[in-house]
MISEMI-949994 format. One record per atom (N, C-alpha, C): atom name; residue in one letter; x, y, z. Coordinates in nm, 3 decimals, decimal comma. Layout:
<sites>
- CA/A/X/Y/Z
...
</sites>
This chain:
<sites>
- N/X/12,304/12,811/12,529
- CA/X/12,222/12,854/12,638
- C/X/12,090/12,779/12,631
- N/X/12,040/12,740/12,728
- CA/X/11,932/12,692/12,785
- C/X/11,836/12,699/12,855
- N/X/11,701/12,699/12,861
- CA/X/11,624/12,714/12,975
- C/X/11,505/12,636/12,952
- N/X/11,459/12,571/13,102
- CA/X/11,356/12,496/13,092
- C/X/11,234/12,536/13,191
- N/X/11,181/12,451/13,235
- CA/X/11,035/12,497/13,337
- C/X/11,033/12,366/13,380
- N/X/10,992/12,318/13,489
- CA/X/10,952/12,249/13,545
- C/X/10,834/12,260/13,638
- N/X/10,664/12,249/13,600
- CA/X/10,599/12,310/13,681
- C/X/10,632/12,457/13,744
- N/X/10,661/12,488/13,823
- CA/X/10,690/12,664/13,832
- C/X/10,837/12,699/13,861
- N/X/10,905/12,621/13,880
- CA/X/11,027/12,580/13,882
- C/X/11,179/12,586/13,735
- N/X/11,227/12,702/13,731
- CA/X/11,290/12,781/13,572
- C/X/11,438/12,721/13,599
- N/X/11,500/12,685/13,502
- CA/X/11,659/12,626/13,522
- C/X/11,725/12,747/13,369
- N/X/11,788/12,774/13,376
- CA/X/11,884/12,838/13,273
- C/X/12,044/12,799/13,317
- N/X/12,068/12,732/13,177
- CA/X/12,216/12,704/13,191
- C/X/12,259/12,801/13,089
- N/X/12,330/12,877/13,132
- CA/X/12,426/12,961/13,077
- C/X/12,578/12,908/13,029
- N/X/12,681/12,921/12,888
- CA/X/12,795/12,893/12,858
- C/X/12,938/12,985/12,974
- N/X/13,021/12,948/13,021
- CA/X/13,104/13,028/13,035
- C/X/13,115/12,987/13,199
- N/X/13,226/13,069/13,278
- CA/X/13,190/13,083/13,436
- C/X/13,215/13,255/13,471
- N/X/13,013/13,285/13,446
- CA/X/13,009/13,429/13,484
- C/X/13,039/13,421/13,658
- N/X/13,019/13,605/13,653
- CA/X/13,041/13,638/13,783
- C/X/12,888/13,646/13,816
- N/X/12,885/13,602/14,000
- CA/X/12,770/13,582/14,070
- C/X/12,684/13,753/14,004
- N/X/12,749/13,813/13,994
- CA/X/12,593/13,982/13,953
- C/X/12,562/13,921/13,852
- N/X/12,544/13,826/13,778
- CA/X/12,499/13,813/13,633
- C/X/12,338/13,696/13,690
- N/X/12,388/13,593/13,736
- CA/X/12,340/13,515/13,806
- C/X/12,199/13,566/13,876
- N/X/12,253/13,649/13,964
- CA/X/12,157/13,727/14,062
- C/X/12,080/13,794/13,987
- N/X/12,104/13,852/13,907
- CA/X/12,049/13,965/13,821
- C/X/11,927/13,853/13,745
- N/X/11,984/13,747/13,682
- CA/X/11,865/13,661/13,633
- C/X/11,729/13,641/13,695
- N/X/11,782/13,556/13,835
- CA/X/11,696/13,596/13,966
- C/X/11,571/13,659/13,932
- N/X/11,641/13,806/13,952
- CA/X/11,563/13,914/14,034
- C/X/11,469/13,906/13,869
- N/X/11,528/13,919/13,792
- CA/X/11,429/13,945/13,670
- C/X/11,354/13,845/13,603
- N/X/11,375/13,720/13,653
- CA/X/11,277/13,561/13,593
- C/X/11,193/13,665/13,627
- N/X/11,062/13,518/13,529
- CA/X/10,938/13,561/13,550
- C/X/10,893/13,474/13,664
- N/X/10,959/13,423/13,737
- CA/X/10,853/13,322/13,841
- C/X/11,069/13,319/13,882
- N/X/11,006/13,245/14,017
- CA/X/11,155/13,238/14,091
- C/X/11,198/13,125/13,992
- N/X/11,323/13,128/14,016
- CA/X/11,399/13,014/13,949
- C/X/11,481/12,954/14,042
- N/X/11,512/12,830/14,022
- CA/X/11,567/12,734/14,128
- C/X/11,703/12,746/14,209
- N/X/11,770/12,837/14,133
- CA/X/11,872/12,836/14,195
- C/X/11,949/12,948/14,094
- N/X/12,070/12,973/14,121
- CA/X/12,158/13,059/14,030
- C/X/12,192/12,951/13,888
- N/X/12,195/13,055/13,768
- CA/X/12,207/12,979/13,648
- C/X/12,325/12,855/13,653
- N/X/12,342/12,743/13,627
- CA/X/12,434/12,669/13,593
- C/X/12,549/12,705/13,461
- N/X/12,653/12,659/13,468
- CA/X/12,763/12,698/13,410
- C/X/12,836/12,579/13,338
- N/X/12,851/12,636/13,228
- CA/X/12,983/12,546/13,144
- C/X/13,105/12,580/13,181
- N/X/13,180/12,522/13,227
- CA/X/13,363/12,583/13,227
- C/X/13,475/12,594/13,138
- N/X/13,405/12,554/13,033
- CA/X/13,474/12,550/12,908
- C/X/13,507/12,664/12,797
- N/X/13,449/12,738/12,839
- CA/X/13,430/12,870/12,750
- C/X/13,479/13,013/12,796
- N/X/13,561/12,967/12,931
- CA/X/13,600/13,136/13,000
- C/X/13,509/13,201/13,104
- N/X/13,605/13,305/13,176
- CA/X/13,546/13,403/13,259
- C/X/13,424/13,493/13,152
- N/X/13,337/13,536/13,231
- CA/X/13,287/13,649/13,154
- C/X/13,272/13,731/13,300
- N/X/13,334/13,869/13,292
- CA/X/13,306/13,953/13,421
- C/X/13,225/14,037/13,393
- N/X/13,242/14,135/13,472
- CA/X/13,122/14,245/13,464
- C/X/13,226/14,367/13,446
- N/X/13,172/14,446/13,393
- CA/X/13,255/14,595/13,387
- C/X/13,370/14,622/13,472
- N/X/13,289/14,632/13,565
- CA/X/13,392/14,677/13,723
- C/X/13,490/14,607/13,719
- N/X/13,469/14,470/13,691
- CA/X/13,584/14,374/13,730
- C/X/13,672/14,370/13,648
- N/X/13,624/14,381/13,523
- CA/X/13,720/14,428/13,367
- C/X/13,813/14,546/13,398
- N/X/13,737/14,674/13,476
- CA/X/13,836/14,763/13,491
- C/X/13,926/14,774/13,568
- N/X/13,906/14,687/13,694
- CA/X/13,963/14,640/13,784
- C/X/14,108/14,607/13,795
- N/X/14,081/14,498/13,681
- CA/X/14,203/14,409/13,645
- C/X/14,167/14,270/13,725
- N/X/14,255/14,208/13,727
- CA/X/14,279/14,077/13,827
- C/X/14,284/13,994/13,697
- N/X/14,285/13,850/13,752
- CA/X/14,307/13,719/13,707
- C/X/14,192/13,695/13,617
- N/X/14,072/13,655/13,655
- CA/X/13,943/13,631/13,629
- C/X/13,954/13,747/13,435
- N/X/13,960/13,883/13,486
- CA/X/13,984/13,984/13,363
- C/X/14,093/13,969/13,281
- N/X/14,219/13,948/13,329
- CA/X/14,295/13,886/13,246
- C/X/14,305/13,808/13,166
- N/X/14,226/13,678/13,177
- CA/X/14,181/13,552/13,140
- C/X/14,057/13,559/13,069
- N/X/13,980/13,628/13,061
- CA/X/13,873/13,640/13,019
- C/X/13,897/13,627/12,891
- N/X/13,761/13,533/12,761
- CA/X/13,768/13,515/12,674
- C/X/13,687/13,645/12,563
- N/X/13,586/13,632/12,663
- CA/X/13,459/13,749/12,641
- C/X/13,492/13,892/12,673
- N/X/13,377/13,982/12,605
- CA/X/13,422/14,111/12,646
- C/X/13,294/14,167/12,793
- N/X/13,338/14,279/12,833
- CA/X/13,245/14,283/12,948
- C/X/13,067/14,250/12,961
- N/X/13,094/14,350/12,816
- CA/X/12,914/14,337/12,818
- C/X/12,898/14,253/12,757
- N/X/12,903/14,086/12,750
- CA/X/12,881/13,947/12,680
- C/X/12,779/13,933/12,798
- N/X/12,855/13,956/12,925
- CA/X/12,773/13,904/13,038
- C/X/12,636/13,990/13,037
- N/X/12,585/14,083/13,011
- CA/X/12,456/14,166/12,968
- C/X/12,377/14,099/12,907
- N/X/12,450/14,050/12,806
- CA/X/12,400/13,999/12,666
- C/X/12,294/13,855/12,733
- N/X/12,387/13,832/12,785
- CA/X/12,335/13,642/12,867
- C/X/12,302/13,666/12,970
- N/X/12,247/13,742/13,018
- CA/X/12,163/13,804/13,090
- C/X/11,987/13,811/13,024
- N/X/11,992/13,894/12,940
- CA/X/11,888/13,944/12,834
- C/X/11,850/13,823/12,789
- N/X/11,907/13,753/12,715
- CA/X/11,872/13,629/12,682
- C/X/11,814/13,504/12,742
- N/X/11,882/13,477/12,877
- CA/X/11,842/13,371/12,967
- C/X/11,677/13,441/13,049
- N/X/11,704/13,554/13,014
- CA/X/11,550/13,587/13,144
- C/X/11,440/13,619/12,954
- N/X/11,469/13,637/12,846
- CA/X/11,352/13,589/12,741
- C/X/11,368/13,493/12,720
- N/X/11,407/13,379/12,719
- CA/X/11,440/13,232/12,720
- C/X/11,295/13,187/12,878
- N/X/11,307/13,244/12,958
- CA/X/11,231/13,206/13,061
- C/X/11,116/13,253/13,045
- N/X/11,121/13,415/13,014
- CA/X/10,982/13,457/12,981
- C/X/10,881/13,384/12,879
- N/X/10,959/13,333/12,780
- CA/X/10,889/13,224/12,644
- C/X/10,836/13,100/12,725
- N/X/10,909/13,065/12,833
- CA/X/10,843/12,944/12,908
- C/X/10,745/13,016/12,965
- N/X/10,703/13,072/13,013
- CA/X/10,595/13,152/13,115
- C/X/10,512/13,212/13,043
- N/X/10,376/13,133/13,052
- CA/X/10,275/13,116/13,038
- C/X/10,172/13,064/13,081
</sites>
């Protein structure tokens, strides 16, 4: 995981291909907007969110991670940004 600054401008690349609530959720909680939704590795698996875990489907089936991984990289990518913001 990653995150940078660019003048006011925050990038976080995240491992995995989460689901868009993880993404959004970064968003709303940067400390300054960030450029876009986190970028993704595809190499490492789904990570879903609860709902979708209980759900079932493809994405949950396949999944490498457990639900709350995606929490986890959540928490991390928005103090990763907060340490840039200053």
């Amino acid at each position: 995981m990653q995150a940078f600054r660019i003048g006011e401008v925050y990038l976080a690349a995240l491992p995995g291909e989460h689901f868009v609530e993880y993404g959004l959720e970064i968003k709303r909680r940067a400390p300054a907007a960030p450029s876009s939704s986190p970028t993704q590795r595809r190499a490492s698996g789904y990570i879903v969110t609860p709902e979708a875990a209980a759900a079932g489907g493809y994405e949950a089936a396949w999944a490498l991670f457990r639900p709350a991984s995606g929490a986890r990289l959540v928490e991390a990518a928005v103090e990763l940004m907060k340490g840039l913001h200053s």
